[in-house]
C-alpha positions in Angstrom: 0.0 0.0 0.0 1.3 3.7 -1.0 1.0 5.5 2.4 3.0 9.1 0.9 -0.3 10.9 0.8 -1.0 10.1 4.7 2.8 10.5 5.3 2.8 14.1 3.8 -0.3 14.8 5.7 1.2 13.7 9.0 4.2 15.8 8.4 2.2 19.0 7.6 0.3 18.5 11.1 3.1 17.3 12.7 4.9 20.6 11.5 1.5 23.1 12.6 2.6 21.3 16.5 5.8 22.1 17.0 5.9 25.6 14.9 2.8 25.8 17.7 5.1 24.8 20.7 8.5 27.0 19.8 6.3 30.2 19.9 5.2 28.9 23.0 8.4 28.9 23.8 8.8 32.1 23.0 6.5 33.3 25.1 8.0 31.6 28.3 11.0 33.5 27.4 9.4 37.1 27.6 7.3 36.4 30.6 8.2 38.6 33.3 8.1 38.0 37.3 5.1 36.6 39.4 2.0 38.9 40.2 2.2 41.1 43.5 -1.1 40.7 44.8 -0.2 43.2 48.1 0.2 45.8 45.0 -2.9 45.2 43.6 -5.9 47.7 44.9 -8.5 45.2 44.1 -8.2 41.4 44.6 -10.8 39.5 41.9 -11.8 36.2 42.9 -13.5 34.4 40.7 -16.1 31.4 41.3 -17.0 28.6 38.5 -18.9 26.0 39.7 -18.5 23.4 36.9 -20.5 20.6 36.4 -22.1 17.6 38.6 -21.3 18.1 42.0 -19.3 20.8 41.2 -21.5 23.8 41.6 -22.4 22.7 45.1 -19.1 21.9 46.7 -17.6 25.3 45.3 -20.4 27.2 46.7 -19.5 26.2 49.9 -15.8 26.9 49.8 -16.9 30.5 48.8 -19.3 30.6 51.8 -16.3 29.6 54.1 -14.0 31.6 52.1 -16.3 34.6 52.8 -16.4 34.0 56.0 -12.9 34.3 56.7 -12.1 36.9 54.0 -15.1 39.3 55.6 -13.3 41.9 56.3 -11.0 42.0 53.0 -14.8 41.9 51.4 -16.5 44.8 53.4 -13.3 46.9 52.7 -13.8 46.2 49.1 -10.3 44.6 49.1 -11.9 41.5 47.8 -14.3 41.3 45.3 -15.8 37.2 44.6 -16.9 37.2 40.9 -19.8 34.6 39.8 -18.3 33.0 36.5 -21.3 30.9 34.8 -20.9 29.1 31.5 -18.3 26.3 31.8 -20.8 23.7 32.0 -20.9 20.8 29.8 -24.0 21.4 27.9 -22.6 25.1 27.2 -19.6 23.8 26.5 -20.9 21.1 24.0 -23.2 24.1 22.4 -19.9 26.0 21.8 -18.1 23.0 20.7 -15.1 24.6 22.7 -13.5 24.0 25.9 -13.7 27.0 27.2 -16.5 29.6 25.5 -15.1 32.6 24.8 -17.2 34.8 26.8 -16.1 32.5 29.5 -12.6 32.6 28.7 -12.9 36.1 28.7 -14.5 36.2 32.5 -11.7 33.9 33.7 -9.0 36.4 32.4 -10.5 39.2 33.9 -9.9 37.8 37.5 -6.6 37.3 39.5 -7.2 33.9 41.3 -9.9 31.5 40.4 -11.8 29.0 42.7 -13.1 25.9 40.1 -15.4 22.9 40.4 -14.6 20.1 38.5 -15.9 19.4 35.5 -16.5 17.0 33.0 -14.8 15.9 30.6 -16.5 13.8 27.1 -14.2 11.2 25.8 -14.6 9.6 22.5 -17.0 6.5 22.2 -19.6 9.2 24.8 -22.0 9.9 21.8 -20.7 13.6 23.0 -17.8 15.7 20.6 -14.8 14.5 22.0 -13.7 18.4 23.2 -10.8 18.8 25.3 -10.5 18.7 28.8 -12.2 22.1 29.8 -8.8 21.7 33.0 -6.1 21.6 30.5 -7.5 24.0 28.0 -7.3 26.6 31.5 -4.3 25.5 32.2 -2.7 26.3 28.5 -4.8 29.4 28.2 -4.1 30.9 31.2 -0.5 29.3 31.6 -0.8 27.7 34.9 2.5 25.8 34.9 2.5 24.3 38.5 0.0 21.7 40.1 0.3 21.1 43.7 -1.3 18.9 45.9 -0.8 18.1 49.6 -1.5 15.6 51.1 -1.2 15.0 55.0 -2.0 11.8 57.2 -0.2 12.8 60.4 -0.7 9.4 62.4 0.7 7.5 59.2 4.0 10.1 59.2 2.6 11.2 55.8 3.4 14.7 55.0 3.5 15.1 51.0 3.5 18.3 48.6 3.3 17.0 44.7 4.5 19.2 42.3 3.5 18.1 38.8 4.0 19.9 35.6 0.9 20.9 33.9 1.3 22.6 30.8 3.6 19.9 29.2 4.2 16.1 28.7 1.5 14.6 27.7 -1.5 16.6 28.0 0.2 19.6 26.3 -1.5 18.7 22.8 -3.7 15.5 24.0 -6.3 16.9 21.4 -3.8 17.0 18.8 -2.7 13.7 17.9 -4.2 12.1 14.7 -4.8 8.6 12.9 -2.1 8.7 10.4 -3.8 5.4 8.8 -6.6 3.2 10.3 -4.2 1.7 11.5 -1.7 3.7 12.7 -3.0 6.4 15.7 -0.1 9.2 17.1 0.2 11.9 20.4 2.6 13.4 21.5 4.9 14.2 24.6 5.8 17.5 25.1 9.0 18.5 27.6 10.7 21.9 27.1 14.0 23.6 28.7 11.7 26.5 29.9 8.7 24.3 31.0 10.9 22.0 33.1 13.1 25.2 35.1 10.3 26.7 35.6 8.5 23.7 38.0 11.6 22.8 39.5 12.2 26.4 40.6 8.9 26.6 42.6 8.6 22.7 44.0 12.5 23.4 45.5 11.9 27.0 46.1 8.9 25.4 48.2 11.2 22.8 49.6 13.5 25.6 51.0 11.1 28.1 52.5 9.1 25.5 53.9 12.0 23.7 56.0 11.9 20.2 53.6 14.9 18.4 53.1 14.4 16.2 50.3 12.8 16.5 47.0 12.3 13.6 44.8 12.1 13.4 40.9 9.8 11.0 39.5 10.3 10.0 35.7 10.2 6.7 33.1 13.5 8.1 31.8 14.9 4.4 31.5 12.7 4.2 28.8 11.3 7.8 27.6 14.8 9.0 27.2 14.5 12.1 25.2 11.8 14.2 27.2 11.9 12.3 30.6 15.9 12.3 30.3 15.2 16.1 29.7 12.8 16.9 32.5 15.6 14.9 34.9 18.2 16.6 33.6 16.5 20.6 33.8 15.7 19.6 37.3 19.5 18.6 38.3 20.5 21.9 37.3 17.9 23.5 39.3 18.7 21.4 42.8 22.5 22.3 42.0 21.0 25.8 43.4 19.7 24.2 46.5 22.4 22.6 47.9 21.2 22.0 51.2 18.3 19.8 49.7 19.0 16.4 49.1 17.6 15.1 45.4 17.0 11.7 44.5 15.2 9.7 41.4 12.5 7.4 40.9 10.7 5.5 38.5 6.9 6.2 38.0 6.0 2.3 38.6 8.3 2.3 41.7 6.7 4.9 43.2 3.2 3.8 42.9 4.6 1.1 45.1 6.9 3.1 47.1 3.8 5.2 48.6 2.4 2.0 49.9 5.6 0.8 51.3 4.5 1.6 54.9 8.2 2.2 55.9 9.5 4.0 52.8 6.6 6.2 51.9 7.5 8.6 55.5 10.9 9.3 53.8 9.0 11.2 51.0 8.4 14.7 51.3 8.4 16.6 47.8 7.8 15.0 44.7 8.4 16.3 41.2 7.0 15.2 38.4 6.3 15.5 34.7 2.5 16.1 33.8 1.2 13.0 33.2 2.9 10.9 36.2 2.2 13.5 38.3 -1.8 13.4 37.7 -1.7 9.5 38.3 0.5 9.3 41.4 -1.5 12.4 43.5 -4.3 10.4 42.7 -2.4 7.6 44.5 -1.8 9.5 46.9 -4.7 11.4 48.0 -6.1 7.5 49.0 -4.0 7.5 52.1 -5.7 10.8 53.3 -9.0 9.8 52.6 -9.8 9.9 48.7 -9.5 12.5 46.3 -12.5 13.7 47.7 -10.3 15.1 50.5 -7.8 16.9 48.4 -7.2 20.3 46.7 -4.9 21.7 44.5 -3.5 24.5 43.5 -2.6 26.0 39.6 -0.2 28.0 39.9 1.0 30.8 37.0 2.9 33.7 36.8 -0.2 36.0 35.9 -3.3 34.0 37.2 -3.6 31.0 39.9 -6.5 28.7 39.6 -7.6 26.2 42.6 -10.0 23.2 42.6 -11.0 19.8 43.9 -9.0 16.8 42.1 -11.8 14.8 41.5 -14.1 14.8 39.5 -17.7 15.7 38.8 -19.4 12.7 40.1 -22.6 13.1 37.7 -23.7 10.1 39.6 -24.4 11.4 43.1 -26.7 14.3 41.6 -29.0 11.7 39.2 -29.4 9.9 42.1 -31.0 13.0 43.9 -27.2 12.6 46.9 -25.7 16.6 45.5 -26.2 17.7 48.9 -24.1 14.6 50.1 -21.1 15.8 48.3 -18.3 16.3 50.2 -16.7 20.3 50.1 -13.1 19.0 51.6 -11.6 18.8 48.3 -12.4 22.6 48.1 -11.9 23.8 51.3 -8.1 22.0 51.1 -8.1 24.1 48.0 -9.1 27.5 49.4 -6.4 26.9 51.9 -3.8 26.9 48.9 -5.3 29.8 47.9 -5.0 31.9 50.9 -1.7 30.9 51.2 -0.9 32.2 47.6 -2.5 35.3 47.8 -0.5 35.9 50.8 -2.6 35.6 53.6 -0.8 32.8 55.5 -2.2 33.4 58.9 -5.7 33.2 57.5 -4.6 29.8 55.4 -3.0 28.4 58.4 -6.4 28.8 60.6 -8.6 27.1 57.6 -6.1 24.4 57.4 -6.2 24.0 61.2 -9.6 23.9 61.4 -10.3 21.2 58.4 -7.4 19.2 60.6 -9.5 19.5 63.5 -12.8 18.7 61.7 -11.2 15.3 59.2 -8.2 14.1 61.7 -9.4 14.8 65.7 -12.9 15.5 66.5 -14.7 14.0 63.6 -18.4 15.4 65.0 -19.6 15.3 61.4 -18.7 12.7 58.6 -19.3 13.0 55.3 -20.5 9.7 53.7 -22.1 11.0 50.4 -25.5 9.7 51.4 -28.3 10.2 54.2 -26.3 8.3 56.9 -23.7 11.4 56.4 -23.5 14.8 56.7 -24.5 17.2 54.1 -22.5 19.6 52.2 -23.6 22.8 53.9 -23.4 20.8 57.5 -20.1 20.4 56.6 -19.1 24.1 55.7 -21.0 25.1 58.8 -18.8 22.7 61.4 -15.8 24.2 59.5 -16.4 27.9 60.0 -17.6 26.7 63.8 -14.5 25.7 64.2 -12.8 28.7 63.0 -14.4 30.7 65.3 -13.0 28.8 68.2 -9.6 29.4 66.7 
């Protein structure tokens, strides 16, 4: 069979890539420093809700966040900014991502606070759009994912930092059947990309008193961008000297973190994109699910912060939305605090959650009737808070 014609077509989108990623490129070059939010006279907080489960759960983090920003919001140093339109059905309408109008909401606000969303996949009977997530992330350039995860009677004490522009994901709605029978995607690592997350996960590392980081790749076997990402990230610990920096390989990890002896050595973890998503899933099972955990989306311009699961369309066909449990997002709003630089404020929250998961436990969220209920939740947290 003469495959030229689907050759020369593979080349020409093959080409409209990476002419796509070395402007990008580009652009990382000419970015200048992170956002001082102390400078700024207004702080913009915007709210999406998402889909599923999502607009209940982030409702009550803003209620909580209210509550402890009240005083930033009666001043009028705050302002919380509804943002409606990234739903599915909208979303499918638009046949994009992200709408435009939506887009154009997001961009208008310095930190965002997301539900999850969901995501069609192809086989759905739905157009296979891309991840409304990593559209944000590309669009608004928000390079670093963290995620904490803390289980203080098992010695756990975990910060993930995983890449999120690259790897991957970078142009996961790019790849293309070349013949029937031959499908292609492509992974993503860049010189820029790569600095840039080790800077913050060991910059983290040293202002937060942790001693080791450790780099997480399949470079035995992706050797060009995995041997890349290790090899940026070297060059970046050489500035830390007083951190130690080891290596591991994605499968030995996932094994590693259930290594009841081994997993207490961790304490950073830095990762390329699409190791990084799997393994926080991993771990946010030792702290309860990743119904328990936040994250944070970190750029140089805008910061975005959300649950890491998912929407759960389930729970609200089944008539359980007000089930849902907000912890996700309140872990999140405490990652936001701390970014915007109220640290006092992010400590309390995160004090109080601790009190409310790991110690007294007056209210458990089950996802059902025999549970608590979203807003019972929120309510026990900012109780809490008030004792503080």
């Amino acid at each position: 069979m003469d495959y030229q014609k689907n050759l020369d077509l593979a080349c020409e989108k093959f080409r409209a890539i990476l002419t796509s990623q070395l402007a990008r490129v580009e652009e990382m070059k000419a970015q200048g420093d992170f956002i001082d939010y102390a400078a700024l006279p207004v702080l913009r907080i915007g709210v999406c809700g998402g889909d599923g489960i999502g607009p209940i759960i982030t409702k009550e983090a803003e209620r909580v966040l209210r509550f402890i920003l009240a005083d930033y919001v009666e001043s009028g140093r705050v302002m919380f900014v509804t943002i409606d339109g990234l739903t599915l059905e909208n979303r499918i309408a638009c046949n994009k991502a992200i709408p435009d109008d939506v887009l154009s909401a997001l961009k208008s606000c310095h930190v965002i606070l997301k539900g999850p969303t969901t995501t069609p996949q192809k086989g759905s009977g739905m157009p296979n759009i891309e991840s409304a997530n990593v559209a944000m992330r590309k669009a608004l350039d928000l390079f670093a994912n963290i995620r904490p995860v803390k289980v203080p009677s098992e010695g756990i004490n975990w910060t993930i930092f995983r890449e999120n522009t690259e790897g991957g994901y970078a142009v996961g709605s790019s790849g293309f059947n070349v013949t029937e029978d031959l499908a292609v995607d492509f992974v993503v690592t860049t010189k820029q990309g790569s600095d840039r997350i080790a800077r913050i996960a060991y910059d983290y590392a040293r202002k937060n008193g942790r001693t080791r980081v450790s780099l997480v790749t399949k470079a035995n076997v992706v050797k060009t961008t995995d041997g890349n990402f290790l090899e940026d990230c070297h060059k970046v610990a050489a500035l830390y000297p007083e951190i130690t920096t080891d290596e591991w390989y994605a499968d030995i990890m996932t094994a590693k973190l259930v290594d009841v002896k081994r997993r207490r050595d961790f304490q950073v973890l830095l990762l390329p994109n699409l190791y990084g998503d799997i393994i926080s899933d991993e771990a946010a099972e030792f702290q309860g699910g990743v119904g328990t955990a936040g994250c944070a989306n970190i750029g140089k311009k805008y910061a975005m912060f959300e649950a890491i699961h998912g929407s759960a369309p389930r729970m609200v066909n089944e008539g359980r939305g007000q089930y849902a449990d907000p912890s996700s997002m309140l872990r999140a709003c405490v990652m936001l605090l701390s970014h915007i630089g109220l640290q006092d404020r992010a400590d309390r929250l995160e004090r109080a959650l601790d009190i409310c998961a790991f110690e007294e436990k007056k209210l458990t969220i089950t996802g059902r009737e025999n549970g608590a209920t979203c807003e019972e939740y929120g309510a026990y947290v900012m109780g809490t808070l008030k004792k503080l």
